[in-house]
FIFIZA-293950 format. One line per 3 residues: number of its first residue (from 1); their letters; for each residue x, y negated, z of N, C-alpha, C, CB. Coordinates in Angstrom, 2 decimals. Glycine has a CB too. Layout:
// residues N
NUM = a = X:Y:Z:X:Y:Z:X:Y:Z:X:Y:Z; ...
***
This chain:
// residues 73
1 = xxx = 134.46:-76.20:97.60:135.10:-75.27:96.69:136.60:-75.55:96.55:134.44:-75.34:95.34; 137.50:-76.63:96.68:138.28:-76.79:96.40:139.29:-76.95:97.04:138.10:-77.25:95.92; 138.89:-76.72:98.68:139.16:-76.42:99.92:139.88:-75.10:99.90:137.96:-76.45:100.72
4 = xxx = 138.67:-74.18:99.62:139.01:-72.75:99.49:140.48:-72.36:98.48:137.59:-72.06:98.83; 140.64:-73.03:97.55:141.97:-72.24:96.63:143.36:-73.69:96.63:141.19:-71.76:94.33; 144.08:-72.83:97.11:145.40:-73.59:96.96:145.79:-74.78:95.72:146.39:-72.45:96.81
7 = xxx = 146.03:-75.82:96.04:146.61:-76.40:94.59:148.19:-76.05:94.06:146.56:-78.06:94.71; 148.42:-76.12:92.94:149.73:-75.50:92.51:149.64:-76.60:91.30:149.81:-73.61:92.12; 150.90:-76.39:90.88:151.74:-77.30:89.79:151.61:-76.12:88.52:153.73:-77.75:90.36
10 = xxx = 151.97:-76.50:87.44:151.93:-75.28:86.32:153.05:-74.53:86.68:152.05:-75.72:84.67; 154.38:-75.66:87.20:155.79:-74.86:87.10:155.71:-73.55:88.26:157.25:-76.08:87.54; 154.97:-73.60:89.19:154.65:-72.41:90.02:153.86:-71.55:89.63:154.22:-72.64:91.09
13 = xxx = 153.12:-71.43:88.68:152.56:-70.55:88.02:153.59:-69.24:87.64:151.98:-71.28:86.89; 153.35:-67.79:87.42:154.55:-67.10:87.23:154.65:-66.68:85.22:154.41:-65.53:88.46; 155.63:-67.37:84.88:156.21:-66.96:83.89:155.61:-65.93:83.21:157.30:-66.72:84.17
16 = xxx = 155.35:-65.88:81.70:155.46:-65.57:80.49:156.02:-64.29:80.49:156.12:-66.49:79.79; 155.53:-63.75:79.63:156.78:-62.23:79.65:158.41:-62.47:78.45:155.54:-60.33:78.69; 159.26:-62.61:78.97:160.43:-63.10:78.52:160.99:-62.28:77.40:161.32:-63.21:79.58
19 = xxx = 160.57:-61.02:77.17:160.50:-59.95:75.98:159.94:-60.71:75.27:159.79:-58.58:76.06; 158.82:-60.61:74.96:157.81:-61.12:74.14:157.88:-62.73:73.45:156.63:-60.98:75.02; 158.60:-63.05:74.15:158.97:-64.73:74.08:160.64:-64.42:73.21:159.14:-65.73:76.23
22 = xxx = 161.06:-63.75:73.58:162.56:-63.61:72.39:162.16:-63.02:71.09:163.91:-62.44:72.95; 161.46:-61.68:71.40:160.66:-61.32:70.20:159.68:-61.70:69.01:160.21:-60.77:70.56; 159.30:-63.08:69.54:158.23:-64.04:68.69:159.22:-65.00:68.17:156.91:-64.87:69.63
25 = xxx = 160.63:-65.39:68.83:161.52:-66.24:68.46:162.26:-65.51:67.47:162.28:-66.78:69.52; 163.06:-64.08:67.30:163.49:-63.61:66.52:162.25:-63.45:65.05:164.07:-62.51:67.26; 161.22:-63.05:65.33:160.05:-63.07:63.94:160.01:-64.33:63.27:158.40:-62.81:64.38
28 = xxx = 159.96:-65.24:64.22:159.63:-66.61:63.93:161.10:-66.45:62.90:159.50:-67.91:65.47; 162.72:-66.82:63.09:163.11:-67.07:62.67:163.20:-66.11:61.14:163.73:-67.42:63.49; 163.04:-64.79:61.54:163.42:-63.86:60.20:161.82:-64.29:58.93:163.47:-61.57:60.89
31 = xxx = 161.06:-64.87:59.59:160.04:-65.37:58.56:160.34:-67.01:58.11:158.45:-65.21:59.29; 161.03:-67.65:59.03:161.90:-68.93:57.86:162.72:-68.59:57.15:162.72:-70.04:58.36; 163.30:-67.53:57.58:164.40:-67.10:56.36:163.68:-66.13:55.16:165.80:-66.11:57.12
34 = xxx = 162.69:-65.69:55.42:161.82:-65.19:54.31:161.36:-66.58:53.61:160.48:-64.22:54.90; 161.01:-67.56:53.81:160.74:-68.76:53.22:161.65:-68.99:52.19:160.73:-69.79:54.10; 163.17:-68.83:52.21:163.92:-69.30:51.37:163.29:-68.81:49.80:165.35:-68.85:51.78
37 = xxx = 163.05:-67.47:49.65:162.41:-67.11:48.68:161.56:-67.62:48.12:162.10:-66.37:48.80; 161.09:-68.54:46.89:160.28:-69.72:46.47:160.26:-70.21:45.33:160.50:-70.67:47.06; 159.62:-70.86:45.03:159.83:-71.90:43.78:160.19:-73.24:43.90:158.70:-72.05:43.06
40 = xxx = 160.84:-73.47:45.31:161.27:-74.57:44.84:162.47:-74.87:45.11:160.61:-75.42:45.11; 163.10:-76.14:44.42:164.42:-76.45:43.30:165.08:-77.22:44.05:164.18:-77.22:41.78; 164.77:-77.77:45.09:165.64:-78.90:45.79:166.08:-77.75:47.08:164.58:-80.64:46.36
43 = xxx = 167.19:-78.35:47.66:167.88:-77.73:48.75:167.58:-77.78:50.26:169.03:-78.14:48.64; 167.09:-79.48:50.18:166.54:-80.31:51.38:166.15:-79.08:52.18:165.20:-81.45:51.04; 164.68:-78.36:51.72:164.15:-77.30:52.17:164.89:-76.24:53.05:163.70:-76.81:51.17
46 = xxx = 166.20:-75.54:51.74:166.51:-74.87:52.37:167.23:-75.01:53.63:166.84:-74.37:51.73; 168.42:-75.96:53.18:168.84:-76.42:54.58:167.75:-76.59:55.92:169.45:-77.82:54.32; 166.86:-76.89:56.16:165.71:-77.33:57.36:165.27:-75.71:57.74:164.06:-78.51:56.65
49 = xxx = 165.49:-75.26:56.75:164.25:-73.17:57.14:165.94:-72.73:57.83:163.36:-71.35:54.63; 167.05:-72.69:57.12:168.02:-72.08:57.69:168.83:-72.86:59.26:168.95:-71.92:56.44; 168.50:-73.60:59.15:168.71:-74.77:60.41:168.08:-74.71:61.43:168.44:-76.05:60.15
52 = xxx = 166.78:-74.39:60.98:165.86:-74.31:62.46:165.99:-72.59:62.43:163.78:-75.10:62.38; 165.95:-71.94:61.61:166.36:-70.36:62.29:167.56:-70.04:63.07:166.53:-69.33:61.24; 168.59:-70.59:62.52:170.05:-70.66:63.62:169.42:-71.03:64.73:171.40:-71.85:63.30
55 = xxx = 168.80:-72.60:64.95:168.64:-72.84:66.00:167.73:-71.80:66.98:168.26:-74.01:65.83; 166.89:-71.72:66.67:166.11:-70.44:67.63:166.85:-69.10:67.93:164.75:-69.90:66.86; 167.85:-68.64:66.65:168.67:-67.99:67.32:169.26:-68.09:68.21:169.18:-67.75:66.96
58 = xxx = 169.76:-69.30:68.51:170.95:-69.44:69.47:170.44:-69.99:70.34:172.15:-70.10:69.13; 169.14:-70.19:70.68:168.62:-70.58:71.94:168.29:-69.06:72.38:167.28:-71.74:71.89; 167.44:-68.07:71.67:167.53:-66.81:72.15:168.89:-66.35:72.74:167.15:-66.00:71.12
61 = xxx = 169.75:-66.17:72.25:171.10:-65.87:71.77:171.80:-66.53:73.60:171.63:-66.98:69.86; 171.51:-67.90:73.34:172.38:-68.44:74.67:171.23:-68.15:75.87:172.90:-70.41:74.55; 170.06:-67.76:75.52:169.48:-67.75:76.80:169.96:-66.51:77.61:167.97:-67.80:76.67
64 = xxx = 169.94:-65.22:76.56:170.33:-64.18:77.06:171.86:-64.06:77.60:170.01:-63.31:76.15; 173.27:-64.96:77.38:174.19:-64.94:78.11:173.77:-65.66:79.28:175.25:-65.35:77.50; 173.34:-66.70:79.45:173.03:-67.28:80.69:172.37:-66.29:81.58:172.21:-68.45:80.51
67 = xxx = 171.68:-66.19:81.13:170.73:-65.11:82.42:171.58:-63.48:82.55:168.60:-64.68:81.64; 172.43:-62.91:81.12:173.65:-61.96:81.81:174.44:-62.64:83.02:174.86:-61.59:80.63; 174.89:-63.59:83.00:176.25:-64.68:83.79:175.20:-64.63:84.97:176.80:-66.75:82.97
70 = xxx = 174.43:-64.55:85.40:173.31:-65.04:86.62:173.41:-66.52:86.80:173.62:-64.33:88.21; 173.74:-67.56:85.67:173.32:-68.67:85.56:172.50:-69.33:85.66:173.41:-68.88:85.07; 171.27:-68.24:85.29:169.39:-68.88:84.77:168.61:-67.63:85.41:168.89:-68.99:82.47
73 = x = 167.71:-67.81:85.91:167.01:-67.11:87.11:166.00:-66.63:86.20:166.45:-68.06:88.50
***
């Protein structure tokens, strides 16, 4: 049986749909920033929900100039 089908690595496997993957990153972040809304009193929090939403922005954000530039395949 194992004769019959090629072996492959995951990284040759073909990619994710790359829409759908910016689109779950933009929700993702606009629902940490719905988090801020709360009862609670310390800041710690907020700073970490608004921190990691920038960040996913700007990995969305820089992925899509890279791959405009034909940098990232």
């Amino acid at each position: 049986m194992a004769g019959s089908e090629p072996v492959t690595s995951p990284d040759q496997h073909k990619p994710g749909h790359r829409k759908a993957g910016r689109i779950g990153a933009v929700l993702s972040a606009l629902a940490l920033l719905a988090m801020l809304c709360g009862n609670h009193e310390g800041k710690v929090e907020d700073i970490w929900l608004v921190g990691l939403a920038v960040l996913l922005l700007a990995v969305v954000i820089g992925d899509a100039v890279l791959r405009r530039n034909g940098l990232r395949s």
